[in-house]
C-alpha positions in Angstrom: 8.2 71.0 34.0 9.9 67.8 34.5 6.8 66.1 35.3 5.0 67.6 32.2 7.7 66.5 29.6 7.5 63.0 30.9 3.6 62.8 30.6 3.9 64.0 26.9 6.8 61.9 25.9 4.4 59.0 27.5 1.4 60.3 25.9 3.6 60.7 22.5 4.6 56.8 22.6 1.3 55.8 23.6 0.2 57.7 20.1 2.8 56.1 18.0 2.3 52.6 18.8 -1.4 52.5 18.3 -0.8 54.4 14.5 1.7 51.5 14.3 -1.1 48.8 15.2 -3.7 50.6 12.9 -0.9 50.1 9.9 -0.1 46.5 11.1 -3.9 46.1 10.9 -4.5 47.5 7.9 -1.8 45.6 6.5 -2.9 42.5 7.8 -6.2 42.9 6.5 -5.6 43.5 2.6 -3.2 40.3 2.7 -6.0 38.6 3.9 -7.8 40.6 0.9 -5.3 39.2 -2.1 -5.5 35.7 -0.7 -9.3 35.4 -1.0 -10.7 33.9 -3.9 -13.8 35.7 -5.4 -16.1 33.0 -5.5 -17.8 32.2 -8.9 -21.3 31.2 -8.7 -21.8 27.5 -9.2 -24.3 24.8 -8.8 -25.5 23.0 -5.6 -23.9 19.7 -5.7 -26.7 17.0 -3.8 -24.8 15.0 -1.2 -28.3 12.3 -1.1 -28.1 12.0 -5.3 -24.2 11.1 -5.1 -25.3 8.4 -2.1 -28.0 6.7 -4.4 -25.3 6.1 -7.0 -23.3 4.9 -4.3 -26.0 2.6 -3.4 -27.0 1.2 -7.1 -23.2 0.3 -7.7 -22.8 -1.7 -4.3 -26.2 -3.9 -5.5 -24.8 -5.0 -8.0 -22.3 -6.9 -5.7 -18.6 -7.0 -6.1 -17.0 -5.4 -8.8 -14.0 -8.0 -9.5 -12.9 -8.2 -13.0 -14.4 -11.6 -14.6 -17.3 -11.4 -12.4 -21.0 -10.9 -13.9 -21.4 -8.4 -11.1 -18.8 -6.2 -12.5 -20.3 -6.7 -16.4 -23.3 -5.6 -15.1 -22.0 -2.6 -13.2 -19.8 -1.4 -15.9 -23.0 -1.5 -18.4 -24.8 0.6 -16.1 -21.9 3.2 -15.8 -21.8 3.1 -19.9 -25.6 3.7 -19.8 -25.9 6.4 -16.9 -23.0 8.3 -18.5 -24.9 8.4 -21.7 -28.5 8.9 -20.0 -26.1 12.4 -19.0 -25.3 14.0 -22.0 -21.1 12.6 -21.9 -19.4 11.2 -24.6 -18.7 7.6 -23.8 -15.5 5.7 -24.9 -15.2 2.5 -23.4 -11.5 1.2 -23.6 -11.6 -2.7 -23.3 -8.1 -4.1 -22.4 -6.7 -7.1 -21.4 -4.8 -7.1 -17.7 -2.0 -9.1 -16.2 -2.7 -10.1 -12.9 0.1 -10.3 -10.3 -0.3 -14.4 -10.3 -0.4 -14.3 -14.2 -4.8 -14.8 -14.3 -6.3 -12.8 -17.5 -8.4 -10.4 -16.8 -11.4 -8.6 -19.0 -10.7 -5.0 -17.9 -12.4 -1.9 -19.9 -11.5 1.9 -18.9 -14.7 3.7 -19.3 -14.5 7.8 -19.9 -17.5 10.2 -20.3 -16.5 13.7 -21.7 -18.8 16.8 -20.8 -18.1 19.7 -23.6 -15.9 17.8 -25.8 -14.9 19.9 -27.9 -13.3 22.6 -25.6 -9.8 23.1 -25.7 -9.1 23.8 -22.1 -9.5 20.2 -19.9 -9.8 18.9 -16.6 -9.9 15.3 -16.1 -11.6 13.6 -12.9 -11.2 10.2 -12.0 -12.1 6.9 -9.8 -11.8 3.5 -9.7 -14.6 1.5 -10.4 -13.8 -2.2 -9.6 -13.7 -3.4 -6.0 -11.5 -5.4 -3.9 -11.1 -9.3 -4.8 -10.0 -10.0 -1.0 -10.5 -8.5 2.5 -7.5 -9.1 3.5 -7.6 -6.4 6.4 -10.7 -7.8 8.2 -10.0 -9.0 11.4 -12.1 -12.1 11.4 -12.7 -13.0 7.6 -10.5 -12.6 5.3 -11.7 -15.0 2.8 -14.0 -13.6 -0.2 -14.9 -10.1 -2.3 -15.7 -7.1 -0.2 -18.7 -4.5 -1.2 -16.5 -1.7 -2.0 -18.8 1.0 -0.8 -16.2 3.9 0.1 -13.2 1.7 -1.6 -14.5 2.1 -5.0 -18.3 3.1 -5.6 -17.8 6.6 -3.6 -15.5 8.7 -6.2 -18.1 7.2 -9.0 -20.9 8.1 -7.4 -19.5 11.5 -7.1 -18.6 12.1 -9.9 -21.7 10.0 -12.1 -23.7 13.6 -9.2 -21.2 15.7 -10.9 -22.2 14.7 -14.2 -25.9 15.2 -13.1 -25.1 18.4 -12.0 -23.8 19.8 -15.2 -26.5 18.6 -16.8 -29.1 20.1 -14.7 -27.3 23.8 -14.6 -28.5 26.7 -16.0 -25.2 27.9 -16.7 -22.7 24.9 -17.8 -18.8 25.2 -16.9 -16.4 26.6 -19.7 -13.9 23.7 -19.7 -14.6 20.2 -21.1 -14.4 17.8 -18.3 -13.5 14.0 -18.5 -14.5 11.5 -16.2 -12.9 8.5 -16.1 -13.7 5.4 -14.3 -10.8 3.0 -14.2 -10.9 -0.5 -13.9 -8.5 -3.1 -12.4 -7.2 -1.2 -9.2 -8.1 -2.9 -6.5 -6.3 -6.4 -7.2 -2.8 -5.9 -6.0 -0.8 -7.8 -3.0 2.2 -6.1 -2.6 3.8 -9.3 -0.9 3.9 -10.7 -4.0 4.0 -8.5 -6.6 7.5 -7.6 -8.5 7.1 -3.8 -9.4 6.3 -0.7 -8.0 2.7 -0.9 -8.1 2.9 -4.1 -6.6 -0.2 -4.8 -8.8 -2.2 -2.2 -8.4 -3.6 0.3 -10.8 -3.5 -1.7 -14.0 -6.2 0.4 -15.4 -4.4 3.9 -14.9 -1.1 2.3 -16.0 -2.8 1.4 -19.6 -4.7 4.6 -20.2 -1.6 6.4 -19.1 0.1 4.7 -22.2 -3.0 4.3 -24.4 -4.7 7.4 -24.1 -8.5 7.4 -25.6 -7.5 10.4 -27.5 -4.1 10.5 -29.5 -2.2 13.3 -27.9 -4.8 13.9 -25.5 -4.0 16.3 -22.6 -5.9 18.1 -19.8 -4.9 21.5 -17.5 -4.7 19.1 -14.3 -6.6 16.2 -12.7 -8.2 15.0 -9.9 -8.6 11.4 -8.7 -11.4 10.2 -6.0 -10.2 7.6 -3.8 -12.5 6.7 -0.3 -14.4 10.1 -0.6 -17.5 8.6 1.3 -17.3 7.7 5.0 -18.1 9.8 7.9 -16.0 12.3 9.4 -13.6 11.7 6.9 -10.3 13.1 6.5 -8.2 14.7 3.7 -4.7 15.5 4.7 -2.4 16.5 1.4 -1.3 13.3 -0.2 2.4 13.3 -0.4 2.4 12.7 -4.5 0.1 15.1 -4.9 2.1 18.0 -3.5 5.2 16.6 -5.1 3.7 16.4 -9.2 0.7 19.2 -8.5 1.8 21.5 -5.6 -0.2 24.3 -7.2 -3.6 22.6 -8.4 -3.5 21.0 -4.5 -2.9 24.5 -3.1 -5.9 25.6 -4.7 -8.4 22.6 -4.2 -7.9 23.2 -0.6 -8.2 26.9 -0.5 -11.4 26.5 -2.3 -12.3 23.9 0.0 -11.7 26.2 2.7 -13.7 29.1 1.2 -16.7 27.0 1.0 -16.6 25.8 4.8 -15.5 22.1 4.3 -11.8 22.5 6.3 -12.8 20.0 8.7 -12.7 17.4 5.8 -9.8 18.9 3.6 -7.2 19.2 6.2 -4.5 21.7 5.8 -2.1 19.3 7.0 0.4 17.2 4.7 -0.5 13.1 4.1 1.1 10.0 3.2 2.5 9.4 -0.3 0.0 7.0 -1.6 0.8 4.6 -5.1 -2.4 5.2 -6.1 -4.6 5.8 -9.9 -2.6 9.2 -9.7 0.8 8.0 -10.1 0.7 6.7 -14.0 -1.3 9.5 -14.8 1.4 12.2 -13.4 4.8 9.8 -13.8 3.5 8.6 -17.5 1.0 10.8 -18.7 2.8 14.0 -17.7 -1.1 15.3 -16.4 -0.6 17.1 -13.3 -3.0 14.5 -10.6 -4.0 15.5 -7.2 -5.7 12.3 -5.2 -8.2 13.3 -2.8 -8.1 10.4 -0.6 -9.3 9.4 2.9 -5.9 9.3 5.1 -5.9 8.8 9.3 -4.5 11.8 10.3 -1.6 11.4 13.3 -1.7 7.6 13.3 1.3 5.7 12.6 -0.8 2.3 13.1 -3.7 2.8 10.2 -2.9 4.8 7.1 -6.4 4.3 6.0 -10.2 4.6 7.1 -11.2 1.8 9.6 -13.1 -0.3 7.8 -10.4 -0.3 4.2 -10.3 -3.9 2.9 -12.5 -5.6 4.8 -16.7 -6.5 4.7 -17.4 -4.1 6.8 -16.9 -1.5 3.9 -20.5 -1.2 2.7 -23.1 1.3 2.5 -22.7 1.6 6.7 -20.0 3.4 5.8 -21.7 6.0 3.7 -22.2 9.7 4.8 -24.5 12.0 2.3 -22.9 15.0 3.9 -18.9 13.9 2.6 -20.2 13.2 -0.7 -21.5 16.7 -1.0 -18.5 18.4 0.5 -16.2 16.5 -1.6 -18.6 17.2 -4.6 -19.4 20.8 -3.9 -15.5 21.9 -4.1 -15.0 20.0 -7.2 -18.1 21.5 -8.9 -16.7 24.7 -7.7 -13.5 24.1 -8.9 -14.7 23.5 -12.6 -16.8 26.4 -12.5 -13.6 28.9 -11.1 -11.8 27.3 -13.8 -14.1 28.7 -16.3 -13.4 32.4 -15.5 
């Protein structure tokens, strides 16, 4: 009898835990459930498109302010934006350079939708480095700007393509703006925060091309183009749009792109965001290219030097980088 009461209490707790795993299980399983997004149907995004706008921007040359390069690049955005269906507004300005030079700067936006009430606003810089100060061997003269620049337009010019090709076009209005006059800084020099950078995001931030515009959130491109690239949670980003950064990533996750939109936190970065969060009071998330676990280089290899040209440029970033953001307009018209 002894014997026989110890193999039932045995055979008893044997019983009990495995019910307790199957709950546990269960459990486990419909928080996995709640956390998954349903997934919207939304247009394929074209990773080889985005690379030829990529490519048509970086012919032109350098896109330094003053240059006929950058005229002639910033005509073509005008006109491509146009070709797509957007509104254009082109906001010509006047910046300050950090040595006091004049500069002929213009802010171009293309709406999609205009008229909606709900908005999300993506952005880029447009204009290209003046100085590669970060190449090991010449530092002298303008660099190509091929991921430093020309990859978050030629995203988002795709983007723009996209729309306009879909059967079925996103709910929300969507504003793209390329801003001008980033790229010009020197921090060595310079006597405020943005040590010269981001003159055109600090103006539109003040001088919005709507009176009392506004948008839900936004989302600026910044090096979106190289291969094997790497986006780690910029620091800013979490801090002014914890929420919208959450969700780009878990979308980016649901569609298989992890390996680029690392669930990892990144540097804070004073970048076309900044104004637009700080001044604007626009929730901005920067999708940017950041080394992850490298104390020596914050940014991809080649940032600020003549190497950065269309060498650098991977179709297959491009289209993750553009397939979560089409995505994310399209869940955001549910």
């Amino acid at each position: 009898m002894q014997e026989f009461s110890k193999g039932v209490a045995l055979m008893l707790l044997v019983l009990t835990l495995l019910c307790c795993n199957s709950k546990q299980s269960s459990s486990e399983q419909t928080t996995t459930s709640e956390t998954a997004t349903t997934m919207v149907k939304a247009p394929l995004f074209s990773g080889d498109s985005a690379y030829v706008y990529v490519e048509k921007q970086v012919k032109f040359g350098p896109r330094v302010p003053n240059s006929a390069a950058h005229t002639r690049c910033g005509d073509y955005l005008v006109a491509e934006l146009k070709r797509l269906g957007c509104t254009v507004t082109e906001q010509t300005f006047t910046a300050t350079h950090y040595d006091g030079r004049k500069l002929n700067a213009r802010n171009i936006i293309g709406s999609i939708n205009p008229q909606a009430a709900k908005r999300i606003l993506l952005a880029s810089h447009w204009d290209s480095r003046p100085v590669a100060d970060e190449d090991p061997t010449n530092k002298t003269g303008a660099i190509d700007g091929a991921n430093d620049g020309a990859s978050g337009v030629g995203v988002l010019l795709e983007l723009a393509r996209t729309i306009q090709q879909a059967a079925q076009k996103p709910g929300v209005g969507v504003d793209l703006i390329f801003f001008d006059v980033e790229d010009g800084g020197n921090s060595a020099v310079a006597k405020d925060k943005f040590t010269g950078f981001c003159l055109g995001s600090q103006y539109w931030a003040a001088n919005k091309h709507v009176p009392g515009y506004s948008a839900y959130f936004g989302v600026l491109l910044d090096m979106v183009g190289a291969k094997g690239a790497t986006f780690p949670k910029e620091a800013f980003s979490n801090q002014y749009a914890n929420e919208v950064t959450r969700m780009i990533w878990h979308t980016a996750s649901q569609l298989g792109y992890s390996s680029y939109f690392v669930e990892q936190d990144g540097a804070a970065i004073t970048d076309d965001h900044l104004p637009v969060n700080e001044t604007a009071k626009i929730p901005m998330v920067d999708i940017i290219h950041l080394q992850l676990n490298n104390p020596q280089k914050t940014f991809f290899d080649d940032w600020h030097t003549h190497e950065d040209d269309m060498r650098n440029i991977d179709p297959k970033t491009l289209k993750a980088v553009g397939q979560v953001l089409v995505q994310v307009l399209y869940q955001e018209s549910i």
